[in-house]
C-alpha positions, 0 to 999 in steps of 0.5 A: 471845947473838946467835941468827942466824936463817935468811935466809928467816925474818928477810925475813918478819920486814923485811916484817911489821915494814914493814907494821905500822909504816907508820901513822907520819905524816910530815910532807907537805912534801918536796923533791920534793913538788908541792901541788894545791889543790881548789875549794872546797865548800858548808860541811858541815851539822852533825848532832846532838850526843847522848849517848855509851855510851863516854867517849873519856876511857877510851881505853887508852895503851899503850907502841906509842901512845906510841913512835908520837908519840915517832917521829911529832911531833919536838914530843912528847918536847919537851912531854912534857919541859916540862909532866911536868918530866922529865929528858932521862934520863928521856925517852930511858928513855921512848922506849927502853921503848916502841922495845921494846914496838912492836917485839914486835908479830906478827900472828896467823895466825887469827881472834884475835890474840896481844895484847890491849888491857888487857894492854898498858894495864896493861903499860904503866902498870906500865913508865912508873910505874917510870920517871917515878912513878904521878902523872906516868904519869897525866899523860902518859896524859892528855895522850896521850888529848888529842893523840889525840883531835885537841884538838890539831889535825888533823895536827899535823905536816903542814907545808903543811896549816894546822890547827884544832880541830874546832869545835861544830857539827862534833861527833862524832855521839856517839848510839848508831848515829845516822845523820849527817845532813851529810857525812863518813866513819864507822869503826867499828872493832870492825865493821871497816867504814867508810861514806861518808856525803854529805849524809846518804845513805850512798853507799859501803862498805867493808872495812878492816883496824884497828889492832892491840889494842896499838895501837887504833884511837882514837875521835872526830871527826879530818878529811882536808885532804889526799890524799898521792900517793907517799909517802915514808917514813922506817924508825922507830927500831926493833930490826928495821930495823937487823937483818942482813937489812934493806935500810933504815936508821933515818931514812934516806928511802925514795923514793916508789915504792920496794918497800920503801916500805909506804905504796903509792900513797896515804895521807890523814892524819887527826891524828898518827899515825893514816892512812887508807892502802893497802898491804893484802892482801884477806885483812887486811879485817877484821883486825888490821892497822896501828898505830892505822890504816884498812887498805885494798888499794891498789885500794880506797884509790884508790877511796876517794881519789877519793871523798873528793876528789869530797866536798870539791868536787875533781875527782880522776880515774882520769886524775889518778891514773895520771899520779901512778902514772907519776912515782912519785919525785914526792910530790904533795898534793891539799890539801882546801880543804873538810875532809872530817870522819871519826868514829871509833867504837867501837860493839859494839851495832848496830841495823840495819834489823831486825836486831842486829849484836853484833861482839867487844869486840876493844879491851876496852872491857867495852860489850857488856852489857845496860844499853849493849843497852838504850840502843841499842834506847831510840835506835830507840824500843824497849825491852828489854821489847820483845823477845820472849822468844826474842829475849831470850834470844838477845840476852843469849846473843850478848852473852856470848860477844862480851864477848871480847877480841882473844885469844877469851878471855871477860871475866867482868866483862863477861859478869857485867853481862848479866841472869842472874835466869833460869838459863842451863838454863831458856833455850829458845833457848840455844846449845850453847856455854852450858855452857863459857861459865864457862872462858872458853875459845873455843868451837868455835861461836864460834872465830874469829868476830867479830859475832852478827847476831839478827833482831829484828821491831821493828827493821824499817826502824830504825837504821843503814843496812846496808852501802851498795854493799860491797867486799871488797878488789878495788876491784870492788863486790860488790852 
């Protein structure tokens, strides 16, 4: 039975819906499009490779992932095709199951978020086991993951921008909280937090919005070949778009500059279908906020834009900017001619000059435990051992009550691995919120709340640097 919703609440819905579908990449070339090369730069010095906490192997595939390549990359379904033997059937029973799923995502209105991610990987393993069989689910998971983690080139589908794999000496800096020593950018996603790094320094910080739990944000080393003014967007094959209300249709371009164009002035590709793009609210930093994206305000991703043009040995000025803001119909590419590399992590244990950041295990991943705490603290020189006995305790609380997921509910797995050979009741420092630590309910401590910073002496001047000059999402820097 069709329900016809009031025509205030179907806007709402076209708004939200543009605003959580507008991480698909689009190819870069258009009719329209005008390309601006940079000059080239000293090539960037590799860091270190080392060992990491998480195997990027383990990252979830869940039905939005694939519904994202299946809209992004024409190739995909294709591939899929040939390499799981499937039949055209079978592929359109695929696409149609993931078109579903995306178009369920909502975001939350508190701290937490209605979905969380092993309930979709779980959701979706079940939905594609019944279309295609557990082994070919295996293998389509697999060879999600390689895509996804760029194996197979940067940017897939960017037409004018010519692609490679990343080579060796420009691995991912897998060391828990290491410190880069060449240029790049880092996003940590469960810190909401990604740093500019030149040459080793820490130059700039910022806020950002990540993607959804259904939808999260991957890991790995990508790279930015190219800064893409005014962007066109095409609306996805989804339920939504082809509602009474919409003012868009499936496949049908939206101009560059158009309102209903969620995209904003820029975006910076880094491997099919992640982005790096603008079009936020302030009030999103630090949420959920984009299908597997970096979420800026549109004054931040200019600020951005232009330092990561100045990494790369461009010039892109405030001038240049505004004449691209001026002719808003005309796509233009300011191609990279040094890729800029951007590492994405997934670090819920951060040392960080004396004190230890413990931020929510928002994609489920189970890493905050005590044995991941002990490889942090080896990698400043330290050992549990080390700690006081109050900052044990402290510690050992801090992990528990972060071992939730994106809903605040407590993963008992993950809090069983923290060392319970003391009683809860003979901790000195134990916070209030001990006794419910069993229901796995949200307490009203530790509602909403998405990191425990803990003092720690013997990490003074260790581990990664505080944030470097924040801003938190007015373009303004906030010393």
């Amino acid at each position: 039975m069709n329900r016809i919703l009031p025509s205030a609440l179907l806007g709402l819905l076209l708004t939200l819906a543009l605003s959580v579908t507008a991480c698909v990449t689009q190819p870069l070339g258009n009719a329209n499009s005008a390309t601006t090369n940079t000059t080239p730069s000293p090539s960037l010095s590799p860091s270190p490779p080392a060992t990491p906490i998480t195997d990027a192997s383990a990252v979830p595939v869940t039905l939005p992932i694939l519904d994202a390549f299946f809209a992004s990359d024409e190739a995909f379904a294709k591939e899929v095709k040939t390499k799981l033997n499937l039949t055209d059937q079978q592929i359109e029973r695929l696409r149609s199951v993931a078109r579903e799923e995306t178009g369920k995502l909502r975001e939350g209105n508190t701290g937490y978020h209605s979905g969380a991610t092993e309930a979709a990987r779980e959701l979706a393993a079940k939905r594609l086991a019944e279309i295609i069989g557990e082994e070919k689910t295996s293998q389509l998971a697999a060879l999600v993951r390689e895509r996804w983690r760029g194996t197979e080139g940067d940017n897939a589908n960017a037409k004018d921008v010519k692609t490679a794999p990343a080579t060796e000496s420009e691995s991912s800096v897998s060391t828990p909280n290491a410190v880069p020593t060449d240029t790049r950018v880092v996003v940590n996603a469960p810190a909401y937090r990604m740093d500019v790094f030149e040459n080793g320094r820490l130059i700039k910080s910022y806020k950002v919005g990540i993607g959804y739990p259904e939808f999260p944000l991957p890991t790995g080393l990508r790279k930015a070949r190219a800064i893409i003014f005014n962007p066109t967007w095409k609306p996805p094959d989804e339920p939504w778009v082809e509602s009474s209300s919409s003012q868009v249709k499936v496949g049908e371009k939206v101009e560059a500059g158009s309102k209903l164009n969620p995209l904003g002035l820029l975006k910076i590709p880094i491997g099919s279908p992640s982005l790096i793009h603008g079009g936020k609210s302030p009030a999103k930093l630090g949420t959920f906020a984009s299908h597997g994206c970096v979420g800026l305000t549109d004054a931040l991703v200019q600020d951005f834009g232009k330092l990561l043009a100045h990494l790369a040995g461009a010039k892109l000025s405030d001038a240049d900017i505004a004449a691209y803001k001026k002719n808003r119909t005309e796509t233009r590419q300011v191609i990279l001619s040094q890729p800029v590399p951007v590492e994405l992590r997934y670090e819920t244990i951060v040392a960080e000059d004396g004190k230890l950041h413990i931020y929510r295990d928002v994609y489920d991943r189970n890493t905050n435990t005590e044995e991941n705490l002990r490889v942090v603290l080896e990698a400043n020189g330290l050992g549990f051992e080390d700690l006081t006995e109050e900052e044990q305790t402290q510690v050992r609380e801090a992990l528990r009550e972060m071992s939730r997921d994106s809903r605040g509910k407590l993963d008992q797995t993950a809090a069983g691995t923290v060392n319970t050979a003391a009683s809860r009741s003979s901790y000195p420092q134990a916070s209030p919120t001990a006794v419910a630590k069993q229901t796995g309910k949200v307490t009203p401590t530790f509602k909403g709340k998405k990191e425990i910073v803990i003092a720690i002496a013997a990490l003074k001047g260790k581990g990664y640097p505080p944030m470097a000059v924040p801003d938190l999402g007015k373009g303004k820097a906030k010393t």
